[in-house]
VOGU-3710 file (C-alpha; in Angstrom, 3 decimals, decimal comma):
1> xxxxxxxxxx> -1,355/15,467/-25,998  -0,307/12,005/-24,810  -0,286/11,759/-21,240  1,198/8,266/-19,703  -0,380/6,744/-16,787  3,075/6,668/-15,025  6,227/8,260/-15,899  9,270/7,628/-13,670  11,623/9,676/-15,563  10,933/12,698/-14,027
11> xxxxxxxxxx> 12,196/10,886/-10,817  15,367/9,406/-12,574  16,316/12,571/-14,009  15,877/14,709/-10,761  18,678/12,221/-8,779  20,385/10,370/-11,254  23,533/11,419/-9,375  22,488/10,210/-6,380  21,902/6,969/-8,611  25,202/6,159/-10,027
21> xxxxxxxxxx> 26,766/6,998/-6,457  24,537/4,695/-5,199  25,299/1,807/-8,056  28,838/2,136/-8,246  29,248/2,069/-4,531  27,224/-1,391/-4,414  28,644/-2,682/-7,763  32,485/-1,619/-6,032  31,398/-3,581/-2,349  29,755/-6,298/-4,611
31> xxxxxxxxxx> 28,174/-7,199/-1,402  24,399/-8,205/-3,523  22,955/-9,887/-0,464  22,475/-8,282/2,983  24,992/-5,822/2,055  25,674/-2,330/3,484  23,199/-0,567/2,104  19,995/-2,832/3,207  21,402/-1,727/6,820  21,462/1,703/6,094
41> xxxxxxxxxx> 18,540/1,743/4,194  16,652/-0,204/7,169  18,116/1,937/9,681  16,831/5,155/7,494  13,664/3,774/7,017  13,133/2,793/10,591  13,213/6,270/11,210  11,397/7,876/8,749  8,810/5,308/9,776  9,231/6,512/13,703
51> xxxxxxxxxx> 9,779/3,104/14,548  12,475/0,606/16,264  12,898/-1,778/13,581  12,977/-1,825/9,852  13,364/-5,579/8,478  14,083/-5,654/4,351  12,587/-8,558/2,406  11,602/-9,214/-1,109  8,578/-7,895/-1,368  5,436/-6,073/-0,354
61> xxxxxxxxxx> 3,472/-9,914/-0,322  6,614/-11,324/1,912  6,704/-8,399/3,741  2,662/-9,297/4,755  2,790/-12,733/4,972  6,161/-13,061/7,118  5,161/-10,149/8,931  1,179/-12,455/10,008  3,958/-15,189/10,575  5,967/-13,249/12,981
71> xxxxxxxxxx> 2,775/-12,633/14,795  2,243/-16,457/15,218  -1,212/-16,606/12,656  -1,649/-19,786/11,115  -3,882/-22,778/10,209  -7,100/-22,065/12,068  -6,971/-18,418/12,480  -8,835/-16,135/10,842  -7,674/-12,757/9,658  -10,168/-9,695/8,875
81> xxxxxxxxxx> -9,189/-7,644/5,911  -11,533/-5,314/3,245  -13,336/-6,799/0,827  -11,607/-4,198/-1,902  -7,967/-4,140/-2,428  -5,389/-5,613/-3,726  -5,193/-9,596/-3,612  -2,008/-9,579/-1,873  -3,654/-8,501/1,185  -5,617/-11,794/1,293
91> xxxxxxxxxx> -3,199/-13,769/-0,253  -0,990/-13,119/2,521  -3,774/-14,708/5,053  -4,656/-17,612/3,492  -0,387/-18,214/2,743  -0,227/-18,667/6,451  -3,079/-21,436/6,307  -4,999/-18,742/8,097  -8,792/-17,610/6,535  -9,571/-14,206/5,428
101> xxxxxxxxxx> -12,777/-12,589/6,747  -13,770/-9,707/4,077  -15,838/-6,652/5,663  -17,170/-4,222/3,908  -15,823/-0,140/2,727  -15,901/3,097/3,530  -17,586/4,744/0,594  -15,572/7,570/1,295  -12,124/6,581/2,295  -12,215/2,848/0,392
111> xxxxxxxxxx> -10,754/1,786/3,077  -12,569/-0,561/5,759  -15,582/0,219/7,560  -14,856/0,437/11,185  -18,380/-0,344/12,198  -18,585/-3,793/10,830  -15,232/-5,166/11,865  -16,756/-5,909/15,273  -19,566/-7,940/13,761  -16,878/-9,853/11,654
121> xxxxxxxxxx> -14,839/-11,083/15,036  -14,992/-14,680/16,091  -13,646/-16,760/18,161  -10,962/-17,843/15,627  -10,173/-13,909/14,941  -6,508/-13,293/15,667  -5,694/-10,098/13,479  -7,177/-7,332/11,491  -4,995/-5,658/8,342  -6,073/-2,717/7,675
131> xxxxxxxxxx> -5,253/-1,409/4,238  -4,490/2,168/3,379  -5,765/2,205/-0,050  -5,024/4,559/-2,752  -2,587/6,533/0,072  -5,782/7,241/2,219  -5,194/6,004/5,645  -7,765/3,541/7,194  -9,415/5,176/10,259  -6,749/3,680/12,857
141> xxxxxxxxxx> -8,033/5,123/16,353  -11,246/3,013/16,511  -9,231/0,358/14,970  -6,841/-0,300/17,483  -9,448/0,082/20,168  -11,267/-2,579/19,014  -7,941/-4,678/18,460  -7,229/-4,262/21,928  -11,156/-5,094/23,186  -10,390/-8,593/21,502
151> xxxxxxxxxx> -6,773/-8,639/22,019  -5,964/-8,401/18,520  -3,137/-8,249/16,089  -3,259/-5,155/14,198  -1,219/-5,178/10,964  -0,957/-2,123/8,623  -0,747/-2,930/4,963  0,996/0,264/4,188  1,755/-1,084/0,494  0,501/2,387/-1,317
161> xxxxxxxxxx> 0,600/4,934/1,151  4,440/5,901/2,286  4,626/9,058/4,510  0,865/9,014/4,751  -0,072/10,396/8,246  -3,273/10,108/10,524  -4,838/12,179/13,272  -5,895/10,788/16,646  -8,279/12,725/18,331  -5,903/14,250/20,577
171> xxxxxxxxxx> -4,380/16,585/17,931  -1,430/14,322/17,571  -0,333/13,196/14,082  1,332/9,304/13,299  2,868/8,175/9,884  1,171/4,924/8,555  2,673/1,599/9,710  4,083/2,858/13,249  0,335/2,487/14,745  -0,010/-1,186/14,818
181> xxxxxxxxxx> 2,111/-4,380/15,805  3,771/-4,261/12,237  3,840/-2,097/9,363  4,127/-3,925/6,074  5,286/-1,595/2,962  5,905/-2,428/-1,005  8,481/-0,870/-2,824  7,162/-1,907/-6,060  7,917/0,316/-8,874  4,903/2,211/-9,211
191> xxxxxxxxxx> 4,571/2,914/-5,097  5,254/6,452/-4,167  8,453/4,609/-2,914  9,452/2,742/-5,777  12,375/0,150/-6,114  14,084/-0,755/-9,754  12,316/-4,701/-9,054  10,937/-6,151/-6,479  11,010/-4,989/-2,305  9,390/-4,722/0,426
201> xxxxxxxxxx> 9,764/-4,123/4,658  8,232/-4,711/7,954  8,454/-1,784/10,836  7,577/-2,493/14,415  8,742/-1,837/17,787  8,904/-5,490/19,018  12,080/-6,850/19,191  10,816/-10,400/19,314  8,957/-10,068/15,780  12,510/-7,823/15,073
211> xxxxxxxxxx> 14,391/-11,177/15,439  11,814/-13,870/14,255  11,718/-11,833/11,296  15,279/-11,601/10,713  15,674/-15,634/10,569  11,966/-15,787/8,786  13,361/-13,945/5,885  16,702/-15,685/5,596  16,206/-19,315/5,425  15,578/-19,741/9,410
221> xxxxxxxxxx> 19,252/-19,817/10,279  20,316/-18,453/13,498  23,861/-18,756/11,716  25,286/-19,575/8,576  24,436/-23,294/8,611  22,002/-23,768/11,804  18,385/-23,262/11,050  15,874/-23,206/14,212  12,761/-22,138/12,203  11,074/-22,982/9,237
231> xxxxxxxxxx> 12,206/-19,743/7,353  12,118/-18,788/3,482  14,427/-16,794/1,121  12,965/-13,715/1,016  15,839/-11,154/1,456  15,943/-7,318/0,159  18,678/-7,047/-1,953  21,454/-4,736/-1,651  21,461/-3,043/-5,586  17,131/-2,250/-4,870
241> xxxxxxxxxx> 18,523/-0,624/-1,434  20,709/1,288/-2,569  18,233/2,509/-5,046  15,321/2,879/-1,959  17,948/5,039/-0,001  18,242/7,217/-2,605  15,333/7,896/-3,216  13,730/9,013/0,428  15,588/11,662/1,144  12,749/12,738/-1,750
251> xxxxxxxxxx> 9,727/11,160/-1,033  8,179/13,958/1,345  8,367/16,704/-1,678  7,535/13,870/-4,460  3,973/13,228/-1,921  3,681/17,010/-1,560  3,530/17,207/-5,679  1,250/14,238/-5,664  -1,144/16,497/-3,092  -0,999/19,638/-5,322
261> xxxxxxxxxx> -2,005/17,531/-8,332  -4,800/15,978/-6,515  -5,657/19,522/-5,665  -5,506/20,488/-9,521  -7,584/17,540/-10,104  -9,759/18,540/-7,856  -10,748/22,079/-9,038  -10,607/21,475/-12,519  -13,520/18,553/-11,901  -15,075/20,491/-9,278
271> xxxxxxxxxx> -19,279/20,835/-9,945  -19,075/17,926/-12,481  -21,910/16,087/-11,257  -20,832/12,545/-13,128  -17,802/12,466/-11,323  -17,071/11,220/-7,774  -13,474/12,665/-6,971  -11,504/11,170/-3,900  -11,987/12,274/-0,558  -9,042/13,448/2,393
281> xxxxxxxxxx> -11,363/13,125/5,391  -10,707/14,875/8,455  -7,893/12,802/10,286  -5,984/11,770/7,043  -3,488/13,507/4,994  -3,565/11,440/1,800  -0,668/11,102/-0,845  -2,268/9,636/-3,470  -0,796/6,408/-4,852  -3,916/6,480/-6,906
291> xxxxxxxxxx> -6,491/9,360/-7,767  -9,456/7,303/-8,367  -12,509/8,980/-9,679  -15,671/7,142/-9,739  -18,236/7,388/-12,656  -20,696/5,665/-14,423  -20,933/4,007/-18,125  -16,967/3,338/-16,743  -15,450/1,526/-20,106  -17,475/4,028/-22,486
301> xxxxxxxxxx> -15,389/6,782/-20,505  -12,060/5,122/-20,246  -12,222/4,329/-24,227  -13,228/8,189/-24,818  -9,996/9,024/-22,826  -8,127/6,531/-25,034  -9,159/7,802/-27,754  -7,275/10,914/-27,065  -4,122/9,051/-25,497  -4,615/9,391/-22,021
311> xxxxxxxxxx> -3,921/5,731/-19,989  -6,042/4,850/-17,410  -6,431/1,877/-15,007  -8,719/0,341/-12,950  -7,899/-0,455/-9,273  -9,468/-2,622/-8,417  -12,666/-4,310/-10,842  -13,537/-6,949/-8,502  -13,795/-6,932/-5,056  -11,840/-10,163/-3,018
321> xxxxxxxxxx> -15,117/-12,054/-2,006  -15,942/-12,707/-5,346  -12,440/-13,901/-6,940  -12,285/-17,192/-7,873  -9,730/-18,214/-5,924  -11,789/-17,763/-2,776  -14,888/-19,483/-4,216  -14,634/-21,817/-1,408  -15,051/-19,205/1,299  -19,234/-18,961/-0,140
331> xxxxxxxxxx> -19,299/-15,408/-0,612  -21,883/-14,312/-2,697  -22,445/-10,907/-4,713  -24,573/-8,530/-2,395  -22,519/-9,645/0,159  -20,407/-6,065/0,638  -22,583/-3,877/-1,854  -19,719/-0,661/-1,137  -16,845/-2,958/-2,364  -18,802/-4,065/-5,231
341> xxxxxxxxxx> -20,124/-0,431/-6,157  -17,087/0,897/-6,076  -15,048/-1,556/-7,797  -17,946/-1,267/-10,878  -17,347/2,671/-10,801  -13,516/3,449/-10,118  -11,171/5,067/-13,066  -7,706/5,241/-11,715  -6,242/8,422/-13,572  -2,322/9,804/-14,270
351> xxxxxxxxxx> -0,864/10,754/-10,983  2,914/10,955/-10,156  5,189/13,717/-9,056  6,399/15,014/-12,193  2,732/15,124/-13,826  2,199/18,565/-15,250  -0,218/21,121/-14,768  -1,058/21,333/-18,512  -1,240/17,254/-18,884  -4,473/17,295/-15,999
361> xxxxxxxxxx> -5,690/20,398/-17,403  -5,901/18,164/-20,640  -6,950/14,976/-18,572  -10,374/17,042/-16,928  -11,172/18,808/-20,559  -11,335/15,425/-22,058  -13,175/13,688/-18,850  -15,642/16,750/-18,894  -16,683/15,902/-22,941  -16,711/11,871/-22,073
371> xx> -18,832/12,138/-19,587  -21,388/14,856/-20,747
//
């Protein structure tokens, strides 16, 4: 049986109606920049984000950086962000001419350990991004009380976890990205929210970031030929839009079939002592972007699984604080031993809506004989 790490047909077939309405309508306005359908699709997603603004741009990177932008960080700043993710999250920082300041992981969540963020803090600090990896969200209560003991910009890379929610200790229940200053989101194709290209967007509640952002992302013009800002051309354009609006109307049930397949996952590896499956701790409901299992003897295991046509990745090998592009930030190895453990241990199996019972029944027979 050949099992794909991602199919997106499943998701094409289900509403390729709503496709073709969506095309021909935007193909018929032939309004491809800023057209109607970014402002419906910002409005929508504004609300399914319970937030007061929804600001489209090109991407999930643009959607970080102009978002640490719109929050005033810049050349002397520094930024805290986990030592494993995805290099966007850093690139985004040092963009700004701001530094990134890895910390450490949960070993549980992969997301950032709380407890050393304080330790991290300087004078210099100005913002913490906390990443919710893999559709795990990062542990936001302590978070934000620690942003506001330093006065702190808190911004929420929200990149792989759409409709993600988390649990303050009071019972009540928040969707990713409407807990901090700004919420930044990628619509890559892959995401649980996936464009056709390229797309990204920035929630908050600020109206001032609202309207910084607005001119950030369209060449700093205040009108069609006055520019009061150094801005960029970073626009979401109104063909991916239509797509993204589309598409959410869906993306509750598509994250409820990611959750049962996790759960399948789950069972099927359940005793195997060689294999660390992910965790949903207490105040997160996870949608899984990524099921990443950890194990040891990692490329013997993923070549077994090749071997019988199963695709796997690896998100992420190495941790930030040892890339090569931040050489001059004298990390070391040993540094963040969690970011480094995991990233020597993490498979990244199949996982998307439309994944069948029968393919990760297949998936956890084979895993179970590669890892004897």
């Amino acid at each position: 049986m050949k099992v794909p790490f991602l199919d997106l047909s499943g998701q094409y077939k289900e509403i390729k109606k709503d496709f073709g309405l969506a095309f021909k309508e935007a193909i018929k306005r032939s309004d491809f920049i800023l057209g109607k359908d970014v402002g419906i699709f910002e409005k929508d997603f504004a609300g399914y984000s319970n937030r007061r603004f929804a600001i489209g741009v090109n991407s999930g990177t643009d959607a970080l950086f102009l978002g640490l932008k719109s929050l005033a960080i810049g050349p002397g700043d520094e930024v805290i962000v986990p030592a494993f993710t995805y290099i966007a999250t850093s690139l985004a920082v040092t963009y700004t001419g701001a530094r990134p300041v890895f910390v450490d992981i949960n070993e549980d969540s992969y997301n950032i350990a709380v407890d050393k963020i304080e330790a991290a803090i300087t004078k210099n600090t100005k913002a913490v991004i906390p990443v919710h990896l893999y559709g795990h969200p990062a542990d936001m209560q302590p978070i934000l009380e620690i942003a506001s003991k330093y006065n702190l910009k808190v911004l929420e890379d929200t990149a792989q976890a759409h409709g993600a929610r988390y649990k303050f200790s009071d019972g009540r229940w928040a969707i990713v990205g409407s807990m901090g200053d700004i919420g930044a989101f990628s619509f890559y194709p892959t995401k649980n929210l996936g464009a056709f290209g390229d797309a990204g967007m920035i929630v908050t509640d600020d109206e001032a970031v609202y309207k910084k952002m607005l001119m950030l992302r369209d060449y700093g013009r205040s009108s069609r030929y006055e520019h009061v800002t150094l801005g960029f051309n970073s626009r979401l354009d109104t063909v991916q839009a239509a797509v993204l609006r589309s598409k959410l109307p869906h993306l509750d049930k598509w994250n409820d079939s990611r959750r049962k397949n996790a759960s399948r996952y789950n069972r099927k590896l359940k005793g195997l002592g060689s294999v660390i499956t992910p965790k949903e701790l207490g105040y997160a409901r996870h949608v899984y972007h990524v099921y990443g299992i950890r194990v040891k003897e990692r490329q013997r295991v993923m070549s077994e699984l090749a071997k019988n046509e199963i695709s796997t990745l690896i998100h992420y090998p190495m941790p930030l604080h040892l890339q090569e592009v931040y050489k001059n930030l004298n990390y070391k190895k040993g540094d963040f031993p969690v970011a480094e453990r995991v990233a020597e241990e993490v498979i990244s199996l199949p996982m998307y809506p439309h994944l069948k019972p029968a393919q990760i029944n297949f998936i956890c027979d084979k895993l179970k004989e590669a890892t004897k």
